[in-house]
C-alpha positions in Angstrom: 6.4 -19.9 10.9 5.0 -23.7 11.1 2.3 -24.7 8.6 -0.2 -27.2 8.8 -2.5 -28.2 6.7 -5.4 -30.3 7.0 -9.0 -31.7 5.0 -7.9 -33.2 2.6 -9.8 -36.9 1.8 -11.4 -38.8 -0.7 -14.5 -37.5 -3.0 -16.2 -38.3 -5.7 -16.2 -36.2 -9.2 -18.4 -32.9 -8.9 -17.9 -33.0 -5.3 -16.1 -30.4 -3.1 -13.6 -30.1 -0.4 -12.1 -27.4 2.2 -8.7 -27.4 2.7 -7.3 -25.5 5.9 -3.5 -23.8 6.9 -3.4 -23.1 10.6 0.2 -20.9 11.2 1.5 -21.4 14.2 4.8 -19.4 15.4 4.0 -15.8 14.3 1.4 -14.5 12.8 1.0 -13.7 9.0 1.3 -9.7 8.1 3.5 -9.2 5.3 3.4 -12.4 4.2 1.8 -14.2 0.6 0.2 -17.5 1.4 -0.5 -19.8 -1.5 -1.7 -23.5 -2.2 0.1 -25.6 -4.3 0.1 -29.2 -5.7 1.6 -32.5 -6.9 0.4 -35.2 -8.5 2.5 -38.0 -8.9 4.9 -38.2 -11.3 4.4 -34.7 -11.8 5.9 -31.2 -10.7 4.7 -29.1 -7.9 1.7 -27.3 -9.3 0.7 -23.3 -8.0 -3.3 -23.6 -7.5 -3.9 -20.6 -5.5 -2.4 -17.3 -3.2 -3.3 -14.2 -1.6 -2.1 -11.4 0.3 -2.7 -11.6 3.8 -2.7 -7.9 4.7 -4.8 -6.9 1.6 -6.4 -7.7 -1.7 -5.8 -9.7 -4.4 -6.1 -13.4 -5.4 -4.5 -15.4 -8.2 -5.6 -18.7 -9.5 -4.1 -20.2 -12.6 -6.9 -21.5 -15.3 -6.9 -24.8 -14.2 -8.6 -24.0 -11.4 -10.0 -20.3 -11.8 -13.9 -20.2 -10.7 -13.7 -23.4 -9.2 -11.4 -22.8 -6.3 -11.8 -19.7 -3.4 -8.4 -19.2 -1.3 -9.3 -17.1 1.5 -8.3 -16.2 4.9 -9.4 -16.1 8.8 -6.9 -13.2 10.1 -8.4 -13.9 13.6 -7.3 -17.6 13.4 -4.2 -17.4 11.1 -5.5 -20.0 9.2 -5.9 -19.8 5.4 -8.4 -21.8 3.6 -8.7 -23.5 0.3 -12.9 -24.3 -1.0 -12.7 -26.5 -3.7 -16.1 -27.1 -6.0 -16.5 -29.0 -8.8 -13.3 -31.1 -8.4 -12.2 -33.4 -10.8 -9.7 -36.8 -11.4 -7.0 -34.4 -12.3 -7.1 -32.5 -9.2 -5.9 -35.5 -7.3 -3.1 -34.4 -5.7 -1.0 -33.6 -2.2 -1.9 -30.3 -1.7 0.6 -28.1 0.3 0.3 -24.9 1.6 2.8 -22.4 1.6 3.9 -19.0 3.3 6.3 -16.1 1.7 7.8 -12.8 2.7 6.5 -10.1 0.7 3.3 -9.2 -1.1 4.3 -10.4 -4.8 2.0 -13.3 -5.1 4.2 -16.0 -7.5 3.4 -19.4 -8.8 7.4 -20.1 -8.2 7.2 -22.7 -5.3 11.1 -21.5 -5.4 10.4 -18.4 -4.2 8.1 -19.5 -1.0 10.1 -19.6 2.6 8.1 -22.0 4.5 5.5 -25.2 3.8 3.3 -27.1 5.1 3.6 -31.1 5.3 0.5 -31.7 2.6 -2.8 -33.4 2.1 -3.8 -35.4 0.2 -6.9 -34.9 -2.1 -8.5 -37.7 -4.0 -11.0 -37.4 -6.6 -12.8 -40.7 -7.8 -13.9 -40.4 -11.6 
């Protein structure tokens, strides 16, 4: 599976932002996809996954009710709507692929990655 994601760019605080995984190389079914992030300086950051085959959605606090992962089965292509964004969600913003349907927040535990985006929030 090859990753890419895309949409990231510069915005100002209160703005918003979609951020978009194509897959290329097989198609998603038993597979979690997530979003993650790093700031600098700082450690790779879980933001977001889903199931692709099913239900379920998991966002840590940071960004619960202000970020929407969802998914376009007909495209392979998983999206990330960010509202309400913030200096402290500056970041590279990967997505990320895993075998399975446990969704984690370990970035240890994902097999494949995109190359990142970058996201920048002016205050």
């Amino acid at each position: 599976v090859q990753l890419q994601a895309f949409g990231g760019g510069l915005v100002q605080t209160g703005g918003s932002l979609r951020l978009s995984c194509a897959a290329s190389g097989r198609t998603f079914s038993r597979h979690v996809v997530a979003w993650f992030r790093q700031a600098p300086g700082k450690e790779r950051e879980f933001v977001a996954g889903t199931r692709w085959n099913g239900d379920g959605t998991y966002y840590p606090d940071s960004v619960k009710g202000r970020f929407t992962i969802s998914r376009d089965n007909a495209k392979n292509t998983v999206y990330l709507q960010m509202n309400s964004l913030k200096p402290e969600d500056t970041a590279v913003y990967y997505c990320a692929a895993r075998i399975g349907t446990a969704i984690t927040d370990s970035s240890a535990l994902y097999d494949y990655w995109g190359q990142g985006t970058l996201v920048t929030v002016s205050s």
